[in-house]
Structures are given as structure tokens and as C-alpha cells.
C-alpha positions in Angstrom: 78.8 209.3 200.0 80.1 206.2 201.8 80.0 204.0 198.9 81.5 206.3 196.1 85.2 204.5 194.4 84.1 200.8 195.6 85.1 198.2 193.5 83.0 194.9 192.8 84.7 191.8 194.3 86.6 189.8 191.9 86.2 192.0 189.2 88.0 195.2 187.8 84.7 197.2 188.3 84.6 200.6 190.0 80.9 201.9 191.6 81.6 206.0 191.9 79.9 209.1 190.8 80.3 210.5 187.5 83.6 212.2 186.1 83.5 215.1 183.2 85.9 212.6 181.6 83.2 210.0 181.2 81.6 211.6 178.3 84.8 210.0 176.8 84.3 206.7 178.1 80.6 206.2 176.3 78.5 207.6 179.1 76.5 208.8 176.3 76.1 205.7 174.3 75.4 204.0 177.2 72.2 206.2 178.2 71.4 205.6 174.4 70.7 202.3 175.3 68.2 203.4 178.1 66.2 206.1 176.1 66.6 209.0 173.3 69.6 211.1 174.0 70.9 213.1 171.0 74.1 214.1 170.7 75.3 216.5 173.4 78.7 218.9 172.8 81.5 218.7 175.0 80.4 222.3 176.6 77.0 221.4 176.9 78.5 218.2 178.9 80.3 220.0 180.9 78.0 222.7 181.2 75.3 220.2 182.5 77.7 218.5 184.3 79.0 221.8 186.2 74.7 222.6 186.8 74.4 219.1 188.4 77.6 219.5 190.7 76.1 222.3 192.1 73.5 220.6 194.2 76.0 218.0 195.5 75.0 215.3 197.3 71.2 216.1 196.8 71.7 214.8 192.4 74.3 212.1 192.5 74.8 210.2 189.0 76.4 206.8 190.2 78.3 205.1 187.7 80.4 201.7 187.0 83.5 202.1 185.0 85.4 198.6 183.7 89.0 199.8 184.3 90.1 196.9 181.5 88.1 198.8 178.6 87.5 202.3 180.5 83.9 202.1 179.1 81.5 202.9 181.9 78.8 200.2 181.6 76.2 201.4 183.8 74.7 204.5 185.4 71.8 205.6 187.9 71.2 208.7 189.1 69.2 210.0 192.3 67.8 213.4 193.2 66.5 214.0 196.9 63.6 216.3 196.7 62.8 218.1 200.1 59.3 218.5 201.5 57.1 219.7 204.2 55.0 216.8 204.9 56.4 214.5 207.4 58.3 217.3 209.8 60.0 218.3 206.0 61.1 215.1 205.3 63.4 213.8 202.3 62.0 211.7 199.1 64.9 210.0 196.8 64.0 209.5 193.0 65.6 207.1 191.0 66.2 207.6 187.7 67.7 206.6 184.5 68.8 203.2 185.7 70.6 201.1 182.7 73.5 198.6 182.0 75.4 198.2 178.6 73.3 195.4 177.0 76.8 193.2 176.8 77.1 193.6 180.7 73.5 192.4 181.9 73.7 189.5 184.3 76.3 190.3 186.5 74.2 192.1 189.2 75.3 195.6 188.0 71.7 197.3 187.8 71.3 196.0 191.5 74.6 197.6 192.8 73.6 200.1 191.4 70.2 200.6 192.6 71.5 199.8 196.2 74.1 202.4 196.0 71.5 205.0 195.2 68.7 204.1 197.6 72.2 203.6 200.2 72.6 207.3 199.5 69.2 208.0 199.7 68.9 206.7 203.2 72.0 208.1 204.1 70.9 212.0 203.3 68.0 211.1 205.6 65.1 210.3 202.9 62.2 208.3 204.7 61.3 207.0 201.3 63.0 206.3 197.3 60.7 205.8 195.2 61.0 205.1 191.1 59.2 204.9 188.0 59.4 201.2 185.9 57.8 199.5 182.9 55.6 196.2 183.5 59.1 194.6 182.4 61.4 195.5 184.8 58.8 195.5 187.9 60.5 191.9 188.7 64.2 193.5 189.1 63.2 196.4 191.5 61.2 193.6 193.3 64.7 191.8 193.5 66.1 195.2 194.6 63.9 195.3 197.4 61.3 197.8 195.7 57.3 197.6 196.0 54.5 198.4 193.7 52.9 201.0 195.3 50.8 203.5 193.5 49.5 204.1 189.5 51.6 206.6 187.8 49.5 208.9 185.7 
């Protein structure tokens, strides 16, 4: 992954993939803010964590860690699923896209986002595609995204 341990100019911000250490560093409480997520064992963590690993670069959970607090304050993941249509061609799914609610306007949902759908083109995928509310259709615009189809 080409973009994995950048940091954000000016800023002691680090864009990389998920750690087994950051269930430490409020990964959890940070998805909390995104949807329900109960509370999940260290084992289980790491346990899930070990599971997701195993497909390497085909489930990548990107995060961004602030160094200062070591809180991670936002998180995406992508999963490349693998066809036959289109000579077997690659999709990329985003998912779980959030930023801590004290970190919004900094541009950290749309590094993020562009350092999943950068992976995504880079494993070959001729399309990345996601799921949104009405309310957040005008950020994945800004990320470069299109309404395309009715999710059912």
C-alpha cells in the first residue's frame, strides 16, 4: 500500500493501516461514534484482527492516529471483492467511514476516503463503490463519488 505511515502536512497526524495496539488507542469508541459496537474483549480483537490480516491487501482498515494524544481519530476500511464480469474484474467497498466528532473539519474523512479508493485502484479495481445516508451524499460528492444506483 503506497500510502500506508504518511503523515498529514503540518500536522502530527499519521494515515496507516490498523495496529492490534489500537484497540488501546479508542479504535473502539471511535467506531461507537459511527454505529452500534458493543464491547469487544481483547481476544476477540485480536482474534478478528488476526481473521482480517489474513486476506491482506484485499480488507485494509486505514486509520489516522494523533501522535500528541495517541487516540486514533478516524478509520475506513475497504474490502476488494473479485468477480467474473468484466474479464474477472475487481470492485472496492468502502466501509465504516468515521472521524472523532472533535476532529471534523480538518479534511480527515476525505484523506481517508482517497487513501482507500487509492488502494482500491491500485489492487486493479475498475470501480469503488459505497453505501451513504441522504446526509453525507454531499461529502462523497466532494470525494469525487457519484450517485449511482438505489440500494435496496
Amino acid at each position: 500500500m503506497e500510502n500506508s505511515n504518511s503523515s498529514i502536512e503540518g500536522n502530527n497526524l499519521r494515515v496507516r493501516k490498523l495496529e492490534l495496539s489500537d484497540k488501546s488507542k479508542g479504535f473502539l469508541e471511535l467506531l461507537r461514534q459511527l454505529t452500534v459496537c458493543d464491547s469487544v474483549s481483547d481476544k476477540e480483537f485480536e482474534d478478528r484482527f488476526k481473521e482480517i490480516s489474513m486476506y491482506g491487501d484485499d480488507h485494509v482498515i486505514c486509520v489516522i492516529e494523533d501522535e500528541i494524544s495517541g487516540k486514533i481519530i478516524a478509520s475506513g476500511s475497504v474490502f476488494i471483492e473479485k468477480k467474473f464480469i468484466r474479464k474477472c474484474g475487481k470492485v472496492g467497498h468502502i466501509e465504516d467511514v468515521v472521524v472523532d466528532a472533535g476532529s471534523r473539519g480538518m479534511q480527515l474523512g476525505k484523506k481517508i476516503v482517497g487513501f482507500l479508493a487509492d488502494h482500491a485502484r491500485s489492487m486493479g479495481c475498475y470501480k469503488v463503490i459505497l453505501d451513504c445516508s441522504d446526509e453525507n451524499k454531499m461529502f462523497y460528492e466532494k470525494c469525487g463519488f457519484k450517485k449511482k444506483e438505489i440500494q435496496m
